[in-house]
C-alpha positions in Angstrom: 113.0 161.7 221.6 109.3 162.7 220.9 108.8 160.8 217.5 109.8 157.1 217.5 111.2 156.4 214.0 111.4 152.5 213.1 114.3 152.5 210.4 114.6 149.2 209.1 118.3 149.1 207.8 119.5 146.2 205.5 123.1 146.0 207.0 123.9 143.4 203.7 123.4 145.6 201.5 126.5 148.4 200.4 125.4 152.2 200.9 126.6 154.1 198.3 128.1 157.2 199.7 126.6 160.8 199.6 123.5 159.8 197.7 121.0 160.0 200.4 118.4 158.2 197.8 120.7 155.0 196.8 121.2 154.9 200.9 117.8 154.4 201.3 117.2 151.9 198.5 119.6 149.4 199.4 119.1 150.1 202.9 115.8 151.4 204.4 113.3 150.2 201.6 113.1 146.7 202.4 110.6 148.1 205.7 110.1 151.1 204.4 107.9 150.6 201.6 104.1 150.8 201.1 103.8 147.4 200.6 105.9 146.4 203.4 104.5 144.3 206.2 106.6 146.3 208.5 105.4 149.0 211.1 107.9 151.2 209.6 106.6 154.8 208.4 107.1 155.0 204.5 108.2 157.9 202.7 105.4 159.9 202.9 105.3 159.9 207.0 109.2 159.8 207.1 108.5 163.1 204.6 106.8 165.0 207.6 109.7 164.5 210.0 112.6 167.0 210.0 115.7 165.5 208.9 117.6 166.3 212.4 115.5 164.1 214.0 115.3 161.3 211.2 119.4 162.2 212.0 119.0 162.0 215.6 117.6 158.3 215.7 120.0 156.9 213.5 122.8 158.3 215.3 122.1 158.3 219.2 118.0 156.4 218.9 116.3 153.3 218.3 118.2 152.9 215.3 121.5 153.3 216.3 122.5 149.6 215.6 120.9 149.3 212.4 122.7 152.4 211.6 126.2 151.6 212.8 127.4 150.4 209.6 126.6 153.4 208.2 129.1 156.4 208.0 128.4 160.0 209.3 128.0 161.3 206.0 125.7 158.4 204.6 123.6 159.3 207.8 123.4 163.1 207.1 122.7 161.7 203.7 119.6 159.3 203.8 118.4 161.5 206.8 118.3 164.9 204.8 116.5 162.5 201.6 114.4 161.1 203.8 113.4 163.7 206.2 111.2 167.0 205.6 114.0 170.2 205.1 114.0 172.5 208.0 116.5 175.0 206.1 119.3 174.3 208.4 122.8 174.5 206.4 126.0 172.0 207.8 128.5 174.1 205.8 131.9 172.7 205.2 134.6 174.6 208.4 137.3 176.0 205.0 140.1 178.8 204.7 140.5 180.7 202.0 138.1 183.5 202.0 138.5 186.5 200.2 139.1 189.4 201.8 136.3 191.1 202.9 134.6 193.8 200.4 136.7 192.0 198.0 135.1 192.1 194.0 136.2 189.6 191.4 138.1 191.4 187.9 136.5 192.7 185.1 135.8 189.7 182.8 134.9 189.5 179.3 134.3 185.8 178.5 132.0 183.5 180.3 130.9 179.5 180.6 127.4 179.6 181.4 126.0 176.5 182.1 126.8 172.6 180.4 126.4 173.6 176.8 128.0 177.5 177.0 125.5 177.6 174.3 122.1 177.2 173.9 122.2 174.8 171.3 125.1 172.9 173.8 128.1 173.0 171.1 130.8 173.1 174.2 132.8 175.3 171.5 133.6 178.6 172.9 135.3 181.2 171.2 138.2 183.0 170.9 137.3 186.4 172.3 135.4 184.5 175.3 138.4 181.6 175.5 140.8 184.3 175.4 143.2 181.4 174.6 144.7 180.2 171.5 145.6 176.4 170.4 149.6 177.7 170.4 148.7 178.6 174.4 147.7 175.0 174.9 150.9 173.5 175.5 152.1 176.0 178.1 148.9 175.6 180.2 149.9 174.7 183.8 147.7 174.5 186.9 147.5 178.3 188.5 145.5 177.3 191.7 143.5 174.3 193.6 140.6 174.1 195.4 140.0 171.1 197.4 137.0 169.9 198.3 136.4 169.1 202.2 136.3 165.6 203.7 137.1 163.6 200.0 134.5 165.4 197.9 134.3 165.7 194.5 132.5 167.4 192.2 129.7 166.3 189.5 128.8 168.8 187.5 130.9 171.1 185.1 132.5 174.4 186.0 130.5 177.4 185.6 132.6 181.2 185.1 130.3 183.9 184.8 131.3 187.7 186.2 134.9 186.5 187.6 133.5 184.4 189.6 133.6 179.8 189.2 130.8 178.4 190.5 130.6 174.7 191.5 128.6 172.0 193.3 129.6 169.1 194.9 128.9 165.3 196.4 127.7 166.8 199.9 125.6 169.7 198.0 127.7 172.4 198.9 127.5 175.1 196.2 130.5 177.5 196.4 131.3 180.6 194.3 135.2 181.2 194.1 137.3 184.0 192.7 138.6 183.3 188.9 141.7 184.5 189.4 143.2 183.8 192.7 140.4 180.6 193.7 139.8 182.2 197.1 136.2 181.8 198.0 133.4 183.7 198.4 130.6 182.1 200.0 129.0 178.6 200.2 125.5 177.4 200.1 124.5 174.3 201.2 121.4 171.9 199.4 119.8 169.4 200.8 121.3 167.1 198.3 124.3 165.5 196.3 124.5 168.6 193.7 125.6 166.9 190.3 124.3 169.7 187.4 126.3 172.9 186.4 125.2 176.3 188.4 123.4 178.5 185.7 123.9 182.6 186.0 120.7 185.1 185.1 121.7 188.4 184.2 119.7 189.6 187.3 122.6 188.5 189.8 121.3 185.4 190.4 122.6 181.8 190.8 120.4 178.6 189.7 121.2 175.0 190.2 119.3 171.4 191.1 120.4 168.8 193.5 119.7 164.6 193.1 116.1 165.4 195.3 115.1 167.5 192.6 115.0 170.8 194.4 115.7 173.5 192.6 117.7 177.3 194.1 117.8 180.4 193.2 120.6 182.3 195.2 122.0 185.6 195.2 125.3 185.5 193.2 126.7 188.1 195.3 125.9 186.2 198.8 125.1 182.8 198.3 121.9 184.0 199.5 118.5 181.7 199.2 116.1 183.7 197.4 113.9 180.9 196.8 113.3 176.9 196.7 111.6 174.9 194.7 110.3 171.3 195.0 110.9 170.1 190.6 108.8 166.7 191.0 107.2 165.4 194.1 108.1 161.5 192.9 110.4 159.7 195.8 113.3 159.2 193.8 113.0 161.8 190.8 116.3 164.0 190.7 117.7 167.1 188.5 121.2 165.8 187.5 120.7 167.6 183.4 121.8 171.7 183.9 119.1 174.0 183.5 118.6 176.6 180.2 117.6 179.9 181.1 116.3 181.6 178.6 113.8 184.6 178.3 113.1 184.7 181.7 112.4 180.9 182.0 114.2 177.8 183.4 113.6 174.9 181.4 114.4 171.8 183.9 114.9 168.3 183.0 113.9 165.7 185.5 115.5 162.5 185.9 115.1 159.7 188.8 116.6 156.8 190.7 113.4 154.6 190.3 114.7 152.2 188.1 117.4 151.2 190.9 114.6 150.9 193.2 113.1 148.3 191.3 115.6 145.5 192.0 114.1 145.4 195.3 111.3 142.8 194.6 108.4 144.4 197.5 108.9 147.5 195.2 105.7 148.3 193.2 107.3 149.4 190.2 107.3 151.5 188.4 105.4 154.8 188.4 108.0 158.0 187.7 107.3 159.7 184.4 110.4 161.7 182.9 109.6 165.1 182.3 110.9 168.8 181.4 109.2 171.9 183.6 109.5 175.3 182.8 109.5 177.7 185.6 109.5 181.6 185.9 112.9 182.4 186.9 112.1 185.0 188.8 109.6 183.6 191.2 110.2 180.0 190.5 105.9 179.7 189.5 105.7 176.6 187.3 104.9 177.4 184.0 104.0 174.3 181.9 105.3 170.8 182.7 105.7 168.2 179.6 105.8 164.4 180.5 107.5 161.6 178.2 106.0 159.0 179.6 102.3 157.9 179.6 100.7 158.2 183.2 101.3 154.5 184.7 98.6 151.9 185.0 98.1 148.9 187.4 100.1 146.1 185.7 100.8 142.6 186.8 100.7 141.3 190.1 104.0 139.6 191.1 105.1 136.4 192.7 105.3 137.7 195.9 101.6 139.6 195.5 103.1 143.1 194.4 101.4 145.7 192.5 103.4 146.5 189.6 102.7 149.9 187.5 103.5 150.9 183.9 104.7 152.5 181.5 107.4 154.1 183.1 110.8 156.0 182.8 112.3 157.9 180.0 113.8 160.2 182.4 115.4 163.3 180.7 119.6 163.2 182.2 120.9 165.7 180.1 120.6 169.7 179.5 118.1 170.0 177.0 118.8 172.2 173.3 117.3 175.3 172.3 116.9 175.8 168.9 115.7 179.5 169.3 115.3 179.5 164.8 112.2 176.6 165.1 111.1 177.7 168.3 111.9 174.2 169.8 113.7 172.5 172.8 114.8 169.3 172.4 115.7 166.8 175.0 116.8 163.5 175.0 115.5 160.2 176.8 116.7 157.5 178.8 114.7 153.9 179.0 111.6 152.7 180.2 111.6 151.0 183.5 108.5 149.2 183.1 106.0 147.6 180.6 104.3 148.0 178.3 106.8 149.6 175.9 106.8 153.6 174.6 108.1 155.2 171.9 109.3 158.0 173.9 111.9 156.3 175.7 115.7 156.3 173.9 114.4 159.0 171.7 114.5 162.6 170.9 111.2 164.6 171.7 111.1 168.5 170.3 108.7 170.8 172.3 107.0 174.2 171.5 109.3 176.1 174.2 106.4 178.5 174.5 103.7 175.9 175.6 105.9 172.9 176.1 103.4 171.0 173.4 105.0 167.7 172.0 105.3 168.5 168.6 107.4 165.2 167.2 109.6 162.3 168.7 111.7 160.0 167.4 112.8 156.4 168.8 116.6 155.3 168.7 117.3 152.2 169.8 114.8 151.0 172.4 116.0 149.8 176.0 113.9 148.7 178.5 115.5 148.4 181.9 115.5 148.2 185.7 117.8 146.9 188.3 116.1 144.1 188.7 117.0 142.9 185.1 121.0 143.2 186.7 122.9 141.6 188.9 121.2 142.4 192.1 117.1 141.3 190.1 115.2 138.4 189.9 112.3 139.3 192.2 110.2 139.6 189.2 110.5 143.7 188.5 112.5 143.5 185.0 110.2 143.9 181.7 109.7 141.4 179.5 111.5 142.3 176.8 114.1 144.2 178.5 117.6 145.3 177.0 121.2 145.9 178.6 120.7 149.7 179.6 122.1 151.5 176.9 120.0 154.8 176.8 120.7 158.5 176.1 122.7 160.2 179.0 123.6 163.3 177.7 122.3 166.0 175.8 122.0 166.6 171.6 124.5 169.0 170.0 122.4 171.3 167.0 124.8 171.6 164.0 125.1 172.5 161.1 125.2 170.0 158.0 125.6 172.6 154.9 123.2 173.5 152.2 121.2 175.2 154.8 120.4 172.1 156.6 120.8 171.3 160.2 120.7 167.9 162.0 120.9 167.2 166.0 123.5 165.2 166.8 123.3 163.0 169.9 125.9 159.5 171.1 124.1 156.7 172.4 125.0 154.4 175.4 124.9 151.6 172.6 128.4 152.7 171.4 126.1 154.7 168.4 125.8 158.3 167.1 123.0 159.4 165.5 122.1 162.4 163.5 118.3 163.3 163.7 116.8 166.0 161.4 114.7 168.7 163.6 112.9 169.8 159.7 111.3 166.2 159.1 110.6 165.4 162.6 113.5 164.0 163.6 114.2 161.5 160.8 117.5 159.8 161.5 119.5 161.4 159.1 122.4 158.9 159.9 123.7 156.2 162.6 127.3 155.5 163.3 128.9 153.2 165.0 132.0 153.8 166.8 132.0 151.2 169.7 130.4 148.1 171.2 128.1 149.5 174.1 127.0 148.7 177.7 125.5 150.3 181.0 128.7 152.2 181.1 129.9 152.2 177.5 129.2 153.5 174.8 128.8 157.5 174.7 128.1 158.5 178.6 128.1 161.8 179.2 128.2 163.9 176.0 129.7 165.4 172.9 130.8 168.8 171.2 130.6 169.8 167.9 131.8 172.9 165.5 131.4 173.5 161.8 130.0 170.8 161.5 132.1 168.3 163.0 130.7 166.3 166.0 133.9 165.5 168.5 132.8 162.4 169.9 134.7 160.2 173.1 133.9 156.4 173.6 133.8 154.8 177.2 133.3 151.2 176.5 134.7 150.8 179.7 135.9 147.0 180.2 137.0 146.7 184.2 138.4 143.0 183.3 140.1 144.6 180.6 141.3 148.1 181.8 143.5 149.0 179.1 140.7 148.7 176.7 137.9 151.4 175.4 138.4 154.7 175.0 139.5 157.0 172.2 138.2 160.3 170.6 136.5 160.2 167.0 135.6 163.3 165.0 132.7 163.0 162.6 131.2 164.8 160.0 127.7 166.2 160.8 126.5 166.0 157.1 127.5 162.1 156.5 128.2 160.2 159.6 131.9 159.4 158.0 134.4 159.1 160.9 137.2 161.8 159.5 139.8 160.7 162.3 140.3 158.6 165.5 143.0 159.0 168.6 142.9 155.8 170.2 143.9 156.4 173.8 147.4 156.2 175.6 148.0 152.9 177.0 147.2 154.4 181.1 150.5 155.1 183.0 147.9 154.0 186.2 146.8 150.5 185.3 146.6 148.7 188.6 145.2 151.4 190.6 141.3 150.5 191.5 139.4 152.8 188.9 142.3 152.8 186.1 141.0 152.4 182.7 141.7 153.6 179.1 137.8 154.4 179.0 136.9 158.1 177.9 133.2 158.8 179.5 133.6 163.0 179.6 132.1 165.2 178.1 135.0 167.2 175.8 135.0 171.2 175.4 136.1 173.1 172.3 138.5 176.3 172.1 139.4 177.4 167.9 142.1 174.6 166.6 141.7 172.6 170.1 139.3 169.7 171.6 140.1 169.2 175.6 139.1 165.7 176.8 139.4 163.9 179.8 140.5 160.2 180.6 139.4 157.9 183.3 143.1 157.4 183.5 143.1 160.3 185.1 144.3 162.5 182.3 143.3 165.8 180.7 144.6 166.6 177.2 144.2 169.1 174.3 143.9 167.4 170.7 144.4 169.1 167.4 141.0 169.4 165.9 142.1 168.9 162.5 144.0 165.5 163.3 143.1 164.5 166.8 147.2 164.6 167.5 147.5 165.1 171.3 149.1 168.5 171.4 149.0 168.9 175.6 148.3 165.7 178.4 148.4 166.6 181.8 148.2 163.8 184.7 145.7 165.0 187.5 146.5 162.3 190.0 148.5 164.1 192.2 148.3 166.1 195.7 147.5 169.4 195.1 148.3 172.5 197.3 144.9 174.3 197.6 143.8 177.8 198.3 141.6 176.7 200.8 144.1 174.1 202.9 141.9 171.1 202.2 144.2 168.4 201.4 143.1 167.7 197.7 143.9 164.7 195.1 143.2 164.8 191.5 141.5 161.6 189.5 139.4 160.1 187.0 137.5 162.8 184.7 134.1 161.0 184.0 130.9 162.9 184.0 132.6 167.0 184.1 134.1 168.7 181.1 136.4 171.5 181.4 135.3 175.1 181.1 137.6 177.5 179.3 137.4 181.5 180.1 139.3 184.6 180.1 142.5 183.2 179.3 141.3 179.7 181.9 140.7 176.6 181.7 138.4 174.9 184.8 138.0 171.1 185.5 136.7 169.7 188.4 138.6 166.2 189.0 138.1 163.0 190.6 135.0 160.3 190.2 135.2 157.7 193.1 133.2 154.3 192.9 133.2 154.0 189.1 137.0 155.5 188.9 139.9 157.2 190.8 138.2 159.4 193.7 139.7 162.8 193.6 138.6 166.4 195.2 140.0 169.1 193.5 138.8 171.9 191.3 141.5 172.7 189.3 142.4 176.3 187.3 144.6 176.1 184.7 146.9 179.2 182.6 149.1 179.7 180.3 150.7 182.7 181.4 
């Protein structure tokens, strides 16, 4: 080779698969780091490298036996992270295709995006659902789509034009036909893609991967039209889905800093959450709003580190338009460093013309990094740190009568809060419907419609696995819980990745809330009661139109889509469940 690459590989650490940037911090970072004694390049040499060769070393080079625990994939992974992008796609070998010249049918509903609203209600209606609550119990699966080589996929379904759009663990985007799942084309990022696709009415495709590039591609081809670099910060990441609106993309921007800093060389923390707004059409950044201070030289550590703060409050979810105030609202994880900020756990409205911060309001405050976990102790955690227990998700705007409005948002402390966007986010109400944790809590989102907030508790307990879980429907106006379905005792306990706990995000059809189970089941509640009305068990083989062998699993961080008569789910969450691979397409006819 012409470039010698020094990867210094911690073989005792786990790799966790597909995430080229969780690779690298539990592998590479101990010699990779600017404060490392090592010779090794850091990031910002191994940044100038193409990723083939980065690729190349680990797999044939100098750094084949530091790299030999690694898999294939984890290599492609941490190399294509690592590594500047030459452009060069690895697309998955599939069957399938549609036939050529081949145009999906005339649709008339659509799931665009996480939200299918602006204001992210996940309540779609019955023209676009083009299914009723008596078609619920009929719905069976009409076709599969596996995903290659064990992959699964993140991020929620979208439909838009007859067409289901969908990332996946390796960063292949595909587009597949609505009706019949054959596929269309496939695009390949250079990174795990976890956030929903997002369709402009100009025939084009947007979505983010976990090294917070950003796509625009051609619906009709899969076609790059153009690439955008979100946040230059090592480890910051686009896992929220995009809003489009009027010709802009408003992008949140998350990170994997705060894992970094249970390594104790690590200077941390410096990454500032943030929401950009870009010109859709040419991807020109148009204003960029940070929720975090810009960090400051710190303490020095035990070991003679440079630490940085304030840090964090990374923005996970889709943000919420509120297109009547003129506001976006977005909601914030914790801090990763000290001192403490108010912006972190807390809802921030901004101007979405200019982006201007016009008020925030603190939750419950968490400080946290991984160094205040299991894996810590080299001196990285905050003072005055907590348990982890920020906002994932995004804030639902509803209705609370007498005119008023409050956004509703579920805390990973096990409480929902009601904040009112007219007196700058006072907290209207706080309800408690669980205990909290990392992983408890609310995780990944709710739904809401006149003015009832659908709500589903993780509290996930892996000593306890029959514990957690449960749906809870509460009134917008008051906070009163108006009914609870505990969950079905899990037909899988046993299996590795069985529990009761309910982390998805659930979607709404008229007289129906659809939520899924880390049990591995999907099921259709009444609205009015929260009786289970339909329960389907995705942990199965499926027959796919593609002839990947596919398996169904946990539903954790995907909600289903419902349009035209369908209802879409992408199932399967290895590591913190039951792995699966298969999109699944459901009909009642």
């Amino acid at each position: 080779m012409t470039r010698s690459i020094i990867l210094g590989l911690l073989a005792t650490m786990p790799a966790l698969a597909q995430e080229g940037s969780q690779v690298f911090i539990s592998r590479c970072m101990q010699c990779h780091s600017t404060t490392s004694t090592s010779h090794a390049p850091a990031p910002e040499a191994l940044a100038q490298i193409p990723w083939q060769d980065v690729l190349n070393t680990l797999e044939t080079g100098s750094m084949k036996v530091q790299a030999q625990n690694l898999s294939h994939d984890e290599r492609i992974a941490v190399a294509r992270f690592a590594g500047k992008d030459s452009g060069t796609q690895i697309l998955p070998e599939l069957t399938g295709f549609c036939a050529a010249g081949s145009k999906p049918a005339v649709s008339k509903g659509s799931w665009n995006g996480w939200g299918v609203d602006e204001i992210n209600t996940r309540f779609q209606p019955r023209e676009a659902a083009g299914l009723a609550a008596s078609d619920v119990p009929s719905l069976k699966v009409k076709w599969a789509f596996g995903y290659p080589n064990g992959r699964t996929a993140y991020g929620q379904p979208t439909v838009v034009g007859g067409r289901v759009y969908t990332g996946s663990n390796d960063g292949t985007v595909y587009a597949i036909d609505a009706r019949t799942g054959c596929l269309y084309w496939m695009y390949r990022a250079k990174a795990l893609v976890r956030s929903s696709v997002v369709v402009g009415p100009d025939k084009r495709a947007y979505v983010g991967d976990l090294d917070a590039n950003l796509y625009a591609l051609d619906t009709e081809t899969g076609k790059l039209i153009w690439q955008k670099k979100a946040d230059a910060q090592p480890f910051a990441r686009i896992t929220g889905t995009p809003k489009l609106y009027d010709g802009r993309l408003y992008v949140p921007i998350a990170s994997q800093e705060e894992n970094a800093g249970a390594n104790p060389i690590y200077a941390c923390c410096k990454f500032r959450g943030n929401l950009v707004a870009f010109d859709a059409k040419t991807g020109a950044e148009l204003w960029r709003t940070y929720t975090s201070p810009e960090p400051k030289p710190t303490i020095v550590g035990k070991n003679g580190v440079q630490y940085y703060g304030p840090s964090g409050a990374t923005v996970w979810g889709s943000p919420t338009l509120d297109l009547k105030r003129n506001l976006l609202y977005i909601l914030t994880g914790n801090g990763y460093s000290d001192p403490d900020i108010k912006t972190a756990d807390a809802i921030m409205a901004l101007d979405l013309s200019t982006g201007k911060v016009r008020w925030s309001q603190q939750a419950t405050p968490d400080m946290f990094n991984w160094d205040c976990g299991p894996r810590g102790g080299g001196g990285n955690c905050p003072a005055n740190h907590g348990p982890d227990e920020d906002f994932g998700s995004s804030g639902v705007l509803l209705d609370a009568g007498k005119g008023k409005q409050v956004v509703v948002a579920g805390q990973k402390t096990g409480v929902v809060h009601a904040f009112d966007p007219d007196q700058n986010g006072k907290i209207v109400w706080q309800t408690r419907i669980g205990k909290g944790s990392t992983l408890g809590g609310i995780l990944w989102g709710i739904a809401g419609h006149n003015g009832i907030a659908y709500v589903p508790l993780s509290d996930i307990d892996r000593q306890k696995p029959e514990s957690g879980g449960g749906l809870f429907a509460i009134d917008a106006a008051t906070g009163k819980i108006l009914w609870t379905t505990p969950p079905p005792r899990p037909a899988c306990l046993g299996k590795p990745g069985c529990t009761a706990a309910q982390l998805a995000p659930p979607s709404l059809i008229e007289g129906v809330v659809f939520a899924g189970s880390m049990d591995g089941h999907l099921r259709g509640y009444e609205m009015s009661s929260g009786k289970i009305i339909w329960d389907f068990d995705a942990t199965r083989t499926f027959p796919t139109t593609d002839g990947v062998t596919a398996n169904g699993g946990s539903f954790s961080s995907t909600g289903p889509t419902v349009a035209d008569g369908m209802l879409y789910v992408n199932s399967g969450y290895g590591g913190q469940g039951m792995a699966g691979n298969v999109l699944l397409a459901f009909s009642a006819k």
